[in-house]
mmJSON file of the N, C-alpha and C atoms, coordinates in Angstrom:
{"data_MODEL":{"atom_site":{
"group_PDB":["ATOM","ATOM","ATOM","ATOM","ATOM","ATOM","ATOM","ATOM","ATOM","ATOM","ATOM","ATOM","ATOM","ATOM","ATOM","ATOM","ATOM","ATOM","ATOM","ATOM","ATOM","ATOM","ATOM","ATOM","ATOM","ATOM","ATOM","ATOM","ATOM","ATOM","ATOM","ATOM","ATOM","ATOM","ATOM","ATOM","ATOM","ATOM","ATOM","ATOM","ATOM","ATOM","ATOM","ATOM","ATOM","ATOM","ATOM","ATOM","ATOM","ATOM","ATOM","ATOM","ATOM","ATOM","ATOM","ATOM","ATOM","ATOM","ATOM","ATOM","ATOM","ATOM","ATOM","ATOM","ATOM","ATOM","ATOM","ATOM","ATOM","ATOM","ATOM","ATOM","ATOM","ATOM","ATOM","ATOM","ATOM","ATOM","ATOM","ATOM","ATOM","ATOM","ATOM","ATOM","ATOM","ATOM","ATOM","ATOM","ATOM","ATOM","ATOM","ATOM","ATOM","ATOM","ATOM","ATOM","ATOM","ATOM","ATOM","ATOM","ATOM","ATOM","ATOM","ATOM","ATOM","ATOM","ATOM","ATOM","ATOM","ATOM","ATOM","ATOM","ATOM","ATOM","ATOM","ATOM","ATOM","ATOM","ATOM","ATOM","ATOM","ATOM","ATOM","ATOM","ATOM","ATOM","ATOM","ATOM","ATOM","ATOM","ATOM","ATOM","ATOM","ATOM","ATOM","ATOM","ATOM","ATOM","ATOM","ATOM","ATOM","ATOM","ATOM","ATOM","ATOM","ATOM","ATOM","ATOM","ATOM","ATOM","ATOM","ATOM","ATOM","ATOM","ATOM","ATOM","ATOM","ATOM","ATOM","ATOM","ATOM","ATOM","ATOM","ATOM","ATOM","ATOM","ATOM","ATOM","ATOM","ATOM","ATOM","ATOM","ATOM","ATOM","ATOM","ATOM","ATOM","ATOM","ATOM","ATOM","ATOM","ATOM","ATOM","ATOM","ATOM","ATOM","ATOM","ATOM","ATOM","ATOM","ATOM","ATOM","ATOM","ATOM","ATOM","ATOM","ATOM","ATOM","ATOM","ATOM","ATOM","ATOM","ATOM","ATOM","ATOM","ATOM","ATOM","ATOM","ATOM","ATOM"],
"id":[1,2,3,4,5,6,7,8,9,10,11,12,13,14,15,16,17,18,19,20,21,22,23,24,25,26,27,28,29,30,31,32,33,34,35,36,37,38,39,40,41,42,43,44,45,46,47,48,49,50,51,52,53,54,55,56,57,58,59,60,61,62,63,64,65,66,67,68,69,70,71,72,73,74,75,76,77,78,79,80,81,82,83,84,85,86,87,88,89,90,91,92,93,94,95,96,97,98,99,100,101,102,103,104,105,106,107,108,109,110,111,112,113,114,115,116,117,118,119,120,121,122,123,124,125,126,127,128,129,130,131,132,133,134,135,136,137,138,139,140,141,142,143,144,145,146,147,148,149,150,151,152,153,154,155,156,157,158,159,160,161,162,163,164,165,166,167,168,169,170,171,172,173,174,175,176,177,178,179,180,181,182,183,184,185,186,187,188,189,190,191,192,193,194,195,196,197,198,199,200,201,202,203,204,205,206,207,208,209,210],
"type_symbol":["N","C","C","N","C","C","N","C","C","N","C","C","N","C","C","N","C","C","N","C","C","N","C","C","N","C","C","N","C","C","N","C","C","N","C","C","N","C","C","N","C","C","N","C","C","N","C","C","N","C","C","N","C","C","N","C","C","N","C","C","N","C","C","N","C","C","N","C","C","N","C","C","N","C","C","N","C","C","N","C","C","N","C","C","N","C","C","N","C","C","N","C","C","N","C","C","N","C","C","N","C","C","N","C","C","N","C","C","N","C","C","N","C","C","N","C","C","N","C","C","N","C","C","N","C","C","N","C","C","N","C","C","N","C","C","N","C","C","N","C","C","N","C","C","N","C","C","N","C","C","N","C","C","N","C","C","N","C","C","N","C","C","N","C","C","N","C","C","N","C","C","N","C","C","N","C","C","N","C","C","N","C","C","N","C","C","N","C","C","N","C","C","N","C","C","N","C","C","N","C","C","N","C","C","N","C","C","N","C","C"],
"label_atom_id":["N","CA","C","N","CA","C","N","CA","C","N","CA","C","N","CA","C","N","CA","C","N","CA","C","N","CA","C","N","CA","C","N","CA","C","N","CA","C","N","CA","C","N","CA","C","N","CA","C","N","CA","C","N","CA","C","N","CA","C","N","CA","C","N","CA","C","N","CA","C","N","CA","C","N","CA","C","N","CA","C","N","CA","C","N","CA","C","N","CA","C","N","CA","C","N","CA","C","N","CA","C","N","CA","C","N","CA","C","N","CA","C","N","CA","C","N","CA","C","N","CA","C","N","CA","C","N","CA","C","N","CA","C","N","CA","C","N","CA","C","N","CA","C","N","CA","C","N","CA","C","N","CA","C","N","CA","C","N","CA","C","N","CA","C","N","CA","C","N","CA","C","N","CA","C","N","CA","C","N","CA","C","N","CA","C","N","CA","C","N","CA","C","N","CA","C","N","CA","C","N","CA","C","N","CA","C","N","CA","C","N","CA","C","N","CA","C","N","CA","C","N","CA","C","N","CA","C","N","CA","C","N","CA","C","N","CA","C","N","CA","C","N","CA","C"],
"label_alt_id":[null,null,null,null,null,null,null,null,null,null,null,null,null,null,null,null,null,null,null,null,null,null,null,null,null,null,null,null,null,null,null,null,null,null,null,null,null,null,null,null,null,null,null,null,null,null,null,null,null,null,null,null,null,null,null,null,null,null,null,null,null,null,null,null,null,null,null,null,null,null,null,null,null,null,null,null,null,null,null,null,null,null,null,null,null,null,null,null,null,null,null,null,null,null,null,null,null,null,null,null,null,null,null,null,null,null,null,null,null,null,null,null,null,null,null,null,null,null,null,null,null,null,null,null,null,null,null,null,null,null,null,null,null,null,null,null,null,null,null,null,null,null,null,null,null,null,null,null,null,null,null,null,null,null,null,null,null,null,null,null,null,null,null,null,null,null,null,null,null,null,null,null,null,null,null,null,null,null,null,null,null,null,null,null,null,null,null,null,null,null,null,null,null,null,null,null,null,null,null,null,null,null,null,null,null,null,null,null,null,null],
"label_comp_id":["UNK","UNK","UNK","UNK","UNK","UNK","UNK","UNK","UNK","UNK","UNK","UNK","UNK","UNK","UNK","UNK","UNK","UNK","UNK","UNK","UNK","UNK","UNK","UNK","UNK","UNK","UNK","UNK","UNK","UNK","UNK","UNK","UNK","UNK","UNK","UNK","UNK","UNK","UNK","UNK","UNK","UNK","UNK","UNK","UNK","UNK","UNK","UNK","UNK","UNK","UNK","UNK","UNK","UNK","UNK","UNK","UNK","UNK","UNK","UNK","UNK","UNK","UNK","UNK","UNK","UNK","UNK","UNK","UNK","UNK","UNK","UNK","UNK","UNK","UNK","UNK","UNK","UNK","UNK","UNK","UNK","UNK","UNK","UNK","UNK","UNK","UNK","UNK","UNK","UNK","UNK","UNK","UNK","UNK","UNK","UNK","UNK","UNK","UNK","UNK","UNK","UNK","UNK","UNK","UNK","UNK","UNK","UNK","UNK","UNK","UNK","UNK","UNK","UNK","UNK","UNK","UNK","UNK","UNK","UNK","UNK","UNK","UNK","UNK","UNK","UNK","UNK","UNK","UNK","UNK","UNK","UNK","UNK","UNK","UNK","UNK","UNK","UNK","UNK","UNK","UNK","UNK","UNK","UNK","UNK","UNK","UNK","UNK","UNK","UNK","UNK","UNK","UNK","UNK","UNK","UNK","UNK","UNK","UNK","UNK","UNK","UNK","UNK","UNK","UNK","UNK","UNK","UNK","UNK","UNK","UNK","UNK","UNK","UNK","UNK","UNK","UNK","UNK","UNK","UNK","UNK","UNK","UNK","UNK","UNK","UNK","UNK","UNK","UNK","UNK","UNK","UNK","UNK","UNK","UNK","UNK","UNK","UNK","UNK","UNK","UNK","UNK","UNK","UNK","UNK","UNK","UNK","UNK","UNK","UNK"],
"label_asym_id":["A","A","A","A","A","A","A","A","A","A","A","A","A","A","A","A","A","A","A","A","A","A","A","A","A","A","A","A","A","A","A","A","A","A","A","A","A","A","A","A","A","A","A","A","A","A","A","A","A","A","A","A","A","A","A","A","A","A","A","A","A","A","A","A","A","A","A","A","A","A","A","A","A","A","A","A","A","A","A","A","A","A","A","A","A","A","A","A","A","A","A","A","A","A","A","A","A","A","A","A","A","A","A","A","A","A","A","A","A","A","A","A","A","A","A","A","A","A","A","A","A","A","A","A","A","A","A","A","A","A","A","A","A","A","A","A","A","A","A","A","A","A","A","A","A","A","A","A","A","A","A","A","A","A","A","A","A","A","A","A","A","A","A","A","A","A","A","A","A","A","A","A","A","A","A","A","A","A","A","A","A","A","A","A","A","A","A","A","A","A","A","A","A","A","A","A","A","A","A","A","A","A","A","A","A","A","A","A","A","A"],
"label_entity_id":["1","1","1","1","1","1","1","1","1","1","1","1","1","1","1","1","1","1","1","1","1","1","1","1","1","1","1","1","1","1","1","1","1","1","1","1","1","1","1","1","1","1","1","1","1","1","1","1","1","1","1","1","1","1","1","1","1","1","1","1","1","1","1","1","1","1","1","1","1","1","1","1","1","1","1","1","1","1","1","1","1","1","1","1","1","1","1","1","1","1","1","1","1","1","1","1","1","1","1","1","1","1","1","1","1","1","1","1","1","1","1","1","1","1","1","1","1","1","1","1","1","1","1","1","1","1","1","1","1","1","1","1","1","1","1","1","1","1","1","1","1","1","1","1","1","1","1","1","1","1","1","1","1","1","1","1","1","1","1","1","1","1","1","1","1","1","1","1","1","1","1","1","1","1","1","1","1","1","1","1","1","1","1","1","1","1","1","1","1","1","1","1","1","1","1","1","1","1","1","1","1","1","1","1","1","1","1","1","1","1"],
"label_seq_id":[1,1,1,2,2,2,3,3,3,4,4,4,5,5,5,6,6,6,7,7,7,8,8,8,9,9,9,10,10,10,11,11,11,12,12,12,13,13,13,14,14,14,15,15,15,16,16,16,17,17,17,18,18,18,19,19,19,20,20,20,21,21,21,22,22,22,23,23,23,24,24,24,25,25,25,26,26,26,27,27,27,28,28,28,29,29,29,30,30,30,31,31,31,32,32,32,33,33,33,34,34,34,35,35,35,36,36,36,37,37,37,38,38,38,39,39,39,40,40,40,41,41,41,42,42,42,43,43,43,44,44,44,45,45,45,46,46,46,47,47,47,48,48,48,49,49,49,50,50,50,51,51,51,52,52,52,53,53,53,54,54,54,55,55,55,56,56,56,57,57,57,58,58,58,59,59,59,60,60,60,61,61,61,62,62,62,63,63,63,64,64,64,65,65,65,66,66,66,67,67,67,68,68,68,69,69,69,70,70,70],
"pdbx_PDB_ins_code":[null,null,null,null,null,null,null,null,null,null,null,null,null,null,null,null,null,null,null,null,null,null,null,null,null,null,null,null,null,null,null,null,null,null,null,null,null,null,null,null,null,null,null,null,null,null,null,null,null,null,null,null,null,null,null,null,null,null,null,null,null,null,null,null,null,null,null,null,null,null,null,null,null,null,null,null,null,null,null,null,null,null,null,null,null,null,null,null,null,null,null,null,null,null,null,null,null,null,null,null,null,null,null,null,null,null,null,null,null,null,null,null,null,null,null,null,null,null,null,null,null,null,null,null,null,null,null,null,null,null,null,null,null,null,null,null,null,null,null,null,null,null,null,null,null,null,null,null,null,null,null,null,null,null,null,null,null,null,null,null,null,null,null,null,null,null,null,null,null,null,null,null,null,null,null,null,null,null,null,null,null,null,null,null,null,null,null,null,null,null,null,null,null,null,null,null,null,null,null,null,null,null,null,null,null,null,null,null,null,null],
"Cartn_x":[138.961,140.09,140.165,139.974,139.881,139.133,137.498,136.481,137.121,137.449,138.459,139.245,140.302,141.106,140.458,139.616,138.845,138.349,137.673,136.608,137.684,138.856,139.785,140.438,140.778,141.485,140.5,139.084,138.253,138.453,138.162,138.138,139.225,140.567,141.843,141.419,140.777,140.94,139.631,138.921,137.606,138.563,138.717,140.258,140.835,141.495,142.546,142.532,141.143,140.352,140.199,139.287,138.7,139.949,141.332,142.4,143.062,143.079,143.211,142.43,141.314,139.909,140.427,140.885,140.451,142.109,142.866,144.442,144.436,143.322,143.433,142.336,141.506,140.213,141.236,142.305,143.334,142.333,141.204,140.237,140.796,140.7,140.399,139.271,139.884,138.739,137.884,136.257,135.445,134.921,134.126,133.594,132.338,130.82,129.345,128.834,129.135,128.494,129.083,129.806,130.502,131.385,132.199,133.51,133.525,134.342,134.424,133.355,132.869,132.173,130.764,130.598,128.995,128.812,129.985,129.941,130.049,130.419,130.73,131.989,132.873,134.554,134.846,135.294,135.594,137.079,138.269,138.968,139.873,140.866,141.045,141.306,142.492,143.103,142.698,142.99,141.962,142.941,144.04,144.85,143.704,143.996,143.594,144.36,145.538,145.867,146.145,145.74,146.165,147.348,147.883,149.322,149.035,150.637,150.913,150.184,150.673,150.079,148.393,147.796,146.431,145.839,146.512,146.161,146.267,147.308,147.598,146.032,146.003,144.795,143.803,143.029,141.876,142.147,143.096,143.345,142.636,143.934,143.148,142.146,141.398,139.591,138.974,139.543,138.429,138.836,139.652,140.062,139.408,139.17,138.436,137.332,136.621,135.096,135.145,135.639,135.533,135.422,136.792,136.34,135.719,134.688,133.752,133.104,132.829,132.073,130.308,130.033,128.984,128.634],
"Cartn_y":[176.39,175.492,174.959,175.874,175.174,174.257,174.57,173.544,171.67,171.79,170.767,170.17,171.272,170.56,169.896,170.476,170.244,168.848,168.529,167.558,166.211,166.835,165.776,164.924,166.022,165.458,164.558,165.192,164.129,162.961,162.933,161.563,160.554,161.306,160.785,160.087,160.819,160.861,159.338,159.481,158.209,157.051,157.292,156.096,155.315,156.457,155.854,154.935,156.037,155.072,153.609,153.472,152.475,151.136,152.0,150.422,150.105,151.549,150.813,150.306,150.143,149.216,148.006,147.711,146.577,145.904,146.839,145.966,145.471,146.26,146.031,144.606,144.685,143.39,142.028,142.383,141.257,140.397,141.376,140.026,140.545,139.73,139.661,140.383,140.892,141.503,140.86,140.742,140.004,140.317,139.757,140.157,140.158,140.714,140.928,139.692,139.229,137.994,136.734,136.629,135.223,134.768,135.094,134.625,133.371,132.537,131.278,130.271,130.37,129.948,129.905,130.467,130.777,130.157,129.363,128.458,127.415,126.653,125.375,125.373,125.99,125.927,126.162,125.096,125.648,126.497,126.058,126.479,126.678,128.123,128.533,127.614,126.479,125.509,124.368,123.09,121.945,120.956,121.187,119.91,119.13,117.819,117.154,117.316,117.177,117.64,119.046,119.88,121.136,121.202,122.472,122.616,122.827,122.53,122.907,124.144,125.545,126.655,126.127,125.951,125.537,124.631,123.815,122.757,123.092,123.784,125.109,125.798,126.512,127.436,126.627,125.591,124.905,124.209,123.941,123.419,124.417,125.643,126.77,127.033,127.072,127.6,126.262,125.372,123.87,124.131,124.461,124.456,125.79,126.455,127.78,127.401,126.683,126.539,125.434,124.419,123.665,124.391,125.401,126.033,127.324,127.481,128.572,128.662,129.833,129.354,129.803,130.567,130.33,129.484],
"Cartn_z":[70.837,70.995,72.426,73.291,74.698,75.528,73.97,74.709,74.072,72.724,72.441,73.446,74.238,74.802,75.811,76.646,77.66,77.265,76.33,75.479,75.682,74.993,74.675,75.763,76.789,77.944,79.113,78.823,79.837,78.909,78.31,76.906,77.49,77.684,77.42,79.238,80.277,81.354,82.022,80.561,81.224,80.832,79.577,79.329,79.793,80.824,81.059,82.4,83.376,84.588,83.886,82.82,82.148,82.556,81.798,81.607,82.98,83.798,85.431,86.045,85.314,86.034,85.569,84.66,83.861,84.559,84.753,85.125,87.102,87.3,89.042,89.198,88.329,88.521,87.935,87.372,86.061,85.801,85.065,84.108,82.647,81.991,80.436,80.057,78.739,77.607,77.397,77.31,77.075,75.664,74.401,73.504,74.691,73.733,74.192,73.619,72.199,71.757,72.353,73.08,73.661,73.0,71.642,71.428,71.262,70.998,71.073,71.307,72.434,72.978,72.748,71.894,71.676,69.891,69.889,68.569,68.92,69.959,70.738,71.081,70.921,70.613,71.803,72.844,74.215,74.748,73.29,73.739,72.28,72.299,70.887,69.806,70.721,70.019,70.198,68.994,68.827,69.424,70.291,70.803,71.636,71.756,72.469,73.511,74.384,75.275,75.512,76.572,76.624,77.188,76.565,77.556,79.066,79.577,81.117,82.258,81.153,81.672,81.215,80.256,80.743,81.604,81.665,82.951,84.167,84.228,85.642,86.187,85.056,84.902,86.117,84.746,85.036,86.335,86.599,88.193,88.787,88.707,89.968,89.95,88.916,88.836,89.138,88.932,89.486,91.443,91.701,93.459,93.87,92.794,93.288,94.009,92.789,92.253,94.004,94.236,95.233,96.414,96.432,97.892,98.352,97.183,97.324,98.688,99.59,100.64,100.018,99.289,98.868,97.497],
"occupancy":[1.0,1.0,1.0,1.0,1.0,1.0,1.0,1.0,1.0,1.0,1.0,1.0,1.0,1.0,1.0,1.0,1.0,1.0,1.0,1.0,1.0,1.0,1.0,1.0,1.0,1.0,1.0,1.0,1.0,1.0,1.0,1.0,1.0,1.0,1.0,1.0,1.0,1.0,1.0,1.0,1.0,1.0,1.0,1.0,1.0,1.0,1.0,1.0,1.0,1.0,1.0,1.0,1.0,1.0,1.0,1.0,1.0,1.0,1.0,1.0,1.0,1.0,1.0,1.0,1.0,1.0,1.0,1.0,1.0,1.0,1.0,1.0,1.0,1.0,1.0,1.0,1.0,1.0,1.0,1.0,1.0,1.0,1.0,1.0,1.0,1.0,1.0,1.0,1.0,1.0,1.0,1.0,1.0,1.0,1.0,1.0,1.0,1.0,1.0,1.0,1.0,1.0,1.0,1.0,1.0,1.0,1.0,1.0,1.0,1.0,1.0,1.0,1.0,1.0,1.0,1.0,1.0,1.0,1.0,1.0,1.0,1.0,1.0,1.0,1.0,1.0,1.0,1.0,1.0,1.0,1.0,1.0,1.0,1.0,1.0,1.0,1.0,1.0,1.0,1.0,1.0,1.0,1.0,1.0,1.0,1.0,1.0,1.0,1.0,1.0,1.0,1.0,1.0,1.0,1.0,1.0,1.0,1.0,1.0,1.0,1.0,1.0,1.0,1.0,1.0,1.0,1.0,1.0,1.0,1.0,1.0,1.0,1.0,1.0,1.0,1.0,1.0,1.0,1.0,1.0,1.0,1.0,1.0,1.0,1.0,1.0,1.0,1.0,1.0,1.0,1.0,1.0,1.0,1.0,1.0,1.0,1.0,1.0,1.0,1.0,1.0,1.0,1.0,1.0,1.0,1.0,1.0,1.0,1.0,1.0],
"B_iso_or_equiv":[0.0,0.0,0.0,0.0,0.0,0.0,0.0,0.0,0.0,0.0,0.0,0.0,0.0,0.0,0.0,0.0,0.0,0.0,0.0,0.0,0.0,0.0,0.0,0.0,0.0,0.0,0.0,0.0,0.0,0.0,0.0,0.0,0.0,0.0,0.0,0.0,0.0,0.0,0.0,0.0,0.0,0.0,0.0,0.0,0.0,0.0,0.0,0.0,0.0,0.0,0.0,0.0,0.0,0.0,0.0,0.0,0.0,0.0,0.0,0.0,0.0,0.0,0.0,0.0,0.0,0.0,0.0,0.0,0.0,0.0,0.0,0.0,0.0,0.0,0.0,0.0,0.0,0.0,0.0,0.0,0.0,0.0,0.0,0.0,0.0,0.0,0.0,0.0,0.0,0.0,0.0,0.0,0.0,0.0,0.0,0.0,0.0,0.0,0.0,0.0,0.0,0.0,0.0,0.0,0.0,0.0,0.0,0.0,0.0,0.0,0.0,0.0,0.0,0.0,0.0,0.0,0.0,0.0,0.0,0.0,0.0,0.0,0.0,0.0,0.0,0.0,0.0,0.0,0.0,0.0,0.0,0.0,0.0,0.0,0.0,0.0,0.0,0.0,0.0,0.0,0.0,0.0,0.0,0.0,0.0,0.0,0.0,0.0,0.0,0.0,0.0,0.0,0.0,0.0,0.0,0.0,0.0,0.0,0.0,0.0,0.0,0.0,0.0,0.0,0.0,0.0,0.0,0.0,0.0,0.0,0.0,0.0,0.0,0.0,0.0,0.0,0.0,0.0,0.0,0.0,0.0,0.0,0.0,0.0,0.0,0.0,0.0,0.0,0.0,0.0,0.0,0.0,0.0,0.0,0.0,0.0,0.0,0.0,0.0,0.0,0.0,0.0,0.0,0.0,0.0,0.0,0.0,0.0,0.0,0.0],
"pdbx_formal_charge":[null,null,null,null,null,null,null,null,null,null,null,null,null,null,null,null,null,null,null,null,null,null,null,null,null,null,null,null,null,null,null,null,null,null,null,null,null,null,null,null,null,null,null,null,null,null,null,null,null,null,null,null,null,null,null,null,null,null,null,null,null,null,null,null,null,null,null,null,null,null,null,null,null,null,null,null,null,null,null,null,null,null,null,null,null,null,null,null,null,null,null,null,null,null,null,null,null,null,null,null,null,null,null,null,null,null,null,null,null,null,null,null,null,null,null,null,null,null,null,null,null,null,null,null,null,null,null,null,null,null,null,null,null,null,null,null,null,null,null,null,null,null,null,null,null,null,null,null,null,null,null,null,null,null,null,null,null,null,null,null,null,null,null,null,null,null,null,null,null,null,null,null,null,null,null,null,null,null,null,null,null,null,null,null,null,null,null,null,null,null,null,null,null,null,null,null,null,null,null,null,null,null,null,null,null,null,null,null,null,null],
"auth_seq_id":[1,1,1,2,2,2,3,3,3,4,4,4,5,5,5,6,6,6,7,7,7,8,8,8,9,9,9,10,10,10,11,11,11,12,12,12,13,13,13,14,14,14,15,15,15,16,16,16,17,17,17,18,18,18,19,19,19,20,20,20,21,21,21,22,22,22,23,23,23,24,24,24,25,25,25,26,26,26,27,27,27,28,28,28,29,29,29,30,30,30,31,31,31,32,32,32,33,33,33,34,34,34,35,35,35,36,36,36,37,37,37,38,38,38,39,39,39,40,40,40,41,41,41,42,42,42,43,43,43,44,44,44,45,45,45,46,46,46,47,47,47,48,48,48,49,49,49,50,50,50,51,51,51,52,52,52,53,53,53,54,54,54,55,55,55,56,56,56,57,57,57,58,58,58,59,59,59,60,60,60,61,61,61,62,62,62,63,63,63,64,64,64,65,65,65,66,66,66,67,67,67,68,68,68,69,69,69,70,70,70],
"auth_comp_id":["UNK","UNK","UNK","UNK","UNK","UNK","UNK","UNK","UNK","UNK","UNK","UNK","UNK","UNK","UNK","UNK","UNK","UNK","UNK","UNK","UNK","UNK","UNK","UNK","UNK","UNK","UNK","UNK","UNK","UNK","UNK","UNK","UNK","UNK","UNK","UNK","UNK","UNK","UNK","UNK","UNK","UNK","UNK","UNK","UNK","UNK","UNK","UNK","UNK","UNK","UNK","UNK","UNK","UNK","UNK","UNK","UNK","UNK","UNK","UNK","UNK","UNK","UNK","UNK","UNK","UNK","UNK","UNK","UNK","UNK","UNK","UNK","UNK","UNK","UNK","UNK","UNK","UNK","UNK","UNK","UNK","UNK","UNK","UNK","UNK","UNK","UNK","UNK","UNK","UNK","UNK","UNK","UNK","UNK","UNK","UNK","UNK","UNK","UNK","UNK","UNK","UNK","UNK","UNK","UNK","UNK","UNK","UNK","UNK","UNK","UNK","UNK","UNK","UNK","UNK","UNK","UNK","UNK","UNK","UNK","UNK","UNK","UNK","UNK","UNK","UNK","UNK","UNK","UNK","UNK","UNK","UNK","UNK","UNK","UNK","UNK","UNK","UNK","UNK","UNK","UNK","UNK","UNK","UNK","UNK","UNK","UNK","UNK","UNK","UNK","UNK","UNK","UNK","UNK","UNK","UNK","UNK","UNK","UNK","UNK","UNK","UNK","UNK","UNK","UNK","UNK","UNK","UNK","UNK","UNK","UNK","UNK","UNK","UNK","UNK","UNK","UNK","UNK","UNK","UNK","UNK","UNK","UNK","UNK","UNK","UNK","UNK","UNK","UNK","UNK","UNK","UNK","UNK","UNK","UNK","UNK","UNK","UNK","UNK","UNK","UNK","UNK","UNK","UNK","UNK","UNK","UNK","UNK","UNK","UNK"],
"auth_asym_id":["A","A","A","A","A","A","A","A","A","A","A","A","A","A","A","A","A","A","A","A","A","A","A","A","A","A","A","A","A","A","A","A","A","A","A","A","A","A","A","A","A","A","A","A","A","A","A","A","A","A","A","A","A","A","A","A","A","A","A","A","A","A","A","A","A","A","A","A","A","A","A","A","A","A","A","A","A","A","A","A","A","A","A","A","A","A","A","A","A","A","A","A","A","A","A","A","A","A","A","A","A","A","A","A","A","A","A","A","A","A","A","A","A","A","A","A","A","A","A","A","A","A","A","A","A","A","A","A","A","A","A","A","A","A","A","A","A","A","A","A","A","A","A","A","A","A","A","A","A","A","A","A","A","A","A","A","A","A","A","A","A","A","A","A","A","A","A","A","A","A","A","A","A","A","A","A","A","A","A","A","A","A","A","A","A","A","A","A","A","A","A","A","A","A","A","A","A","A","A","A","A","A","A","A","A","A","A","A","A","A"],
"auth_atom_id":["N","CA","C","N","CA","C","N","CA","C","N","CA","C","N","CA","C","N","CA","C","N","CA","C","N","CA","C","N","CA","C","N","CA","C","N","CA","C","N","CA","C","N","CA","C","N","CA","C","N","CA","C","N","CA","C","N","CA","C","N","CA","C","N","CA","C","N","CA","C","N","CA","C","N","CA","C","N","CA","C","N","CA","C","N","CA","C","N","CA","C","N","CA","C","N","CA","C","N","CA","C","N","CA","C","N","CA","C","N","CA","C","N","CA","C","N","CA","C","N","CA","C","N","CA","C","N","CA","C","N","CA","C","N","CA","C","N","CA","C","N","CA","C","N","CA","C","N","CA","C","N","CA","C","N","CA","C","N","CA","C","N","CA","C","N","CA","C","N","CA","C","N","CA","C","N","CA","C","N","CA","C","N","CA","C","N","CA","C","N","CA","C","N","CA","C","N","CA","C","N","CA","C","N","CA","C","N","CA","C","N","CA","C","N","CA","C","N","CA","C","N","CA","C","N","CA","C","N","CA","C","N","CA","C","N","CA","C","N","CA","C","N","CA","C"],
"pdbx_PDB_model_num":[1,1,1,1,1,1,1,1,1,1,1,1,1,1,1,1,1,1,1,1,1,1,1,1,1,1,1,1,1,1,1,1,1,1,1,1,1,1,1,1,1,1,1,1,1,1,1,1,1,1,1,1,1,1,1,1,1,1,1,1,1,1,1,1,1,1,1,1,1,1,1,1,1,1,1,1,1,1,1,1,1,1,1,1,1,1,1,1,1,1,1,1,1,1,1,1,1,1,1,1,1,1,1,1,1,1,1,1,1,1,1,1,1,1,1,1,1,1,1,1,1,1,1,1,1,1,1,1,1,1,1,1,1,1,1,1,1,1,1,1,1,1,1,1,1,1,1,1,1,1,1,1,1,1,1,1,1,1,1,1,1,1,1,1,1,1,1,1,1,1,1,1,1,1,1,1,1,1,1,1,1,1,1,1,1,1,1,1,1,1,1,1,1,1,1,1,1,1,1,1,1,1,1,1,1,1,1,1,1,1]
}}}
């Protein structure tokens, strides 16, 4: 029973590193096959205009992408 608990609690303990990795980098979940994207579909929804908060977005990553120094 103790090697269980032992078993269980590292388990619980790679875990839980895992989701404070993932909340300190604030990236998104990725699939391995490319999601969306790897069908042509650039973006979930088929509006022709995107909303506000997406236009937001793509701003900041287009001003990123500009003032990269490498």
């Amino acid at each position: 029973m103790s090697l269980f608990l032992l078993t269980f609690g590292l388990l619980i303990l790679i875990v839980s590193a895992m989701a404070v990795g993932m909340i300190v980098q604030k990236k998104s979940m990725a699939s391995s096959c490319g999601g969306l994207g790897s069908v042509g579909i650039d973006k979930a929804c088929d509006c022709d205009d995107p909303c506000d908060k997406r236009k937001n977005r793509l701003a900041k990553e287009q001003a990123w992408k500009e003032n990269r120094i490498i």
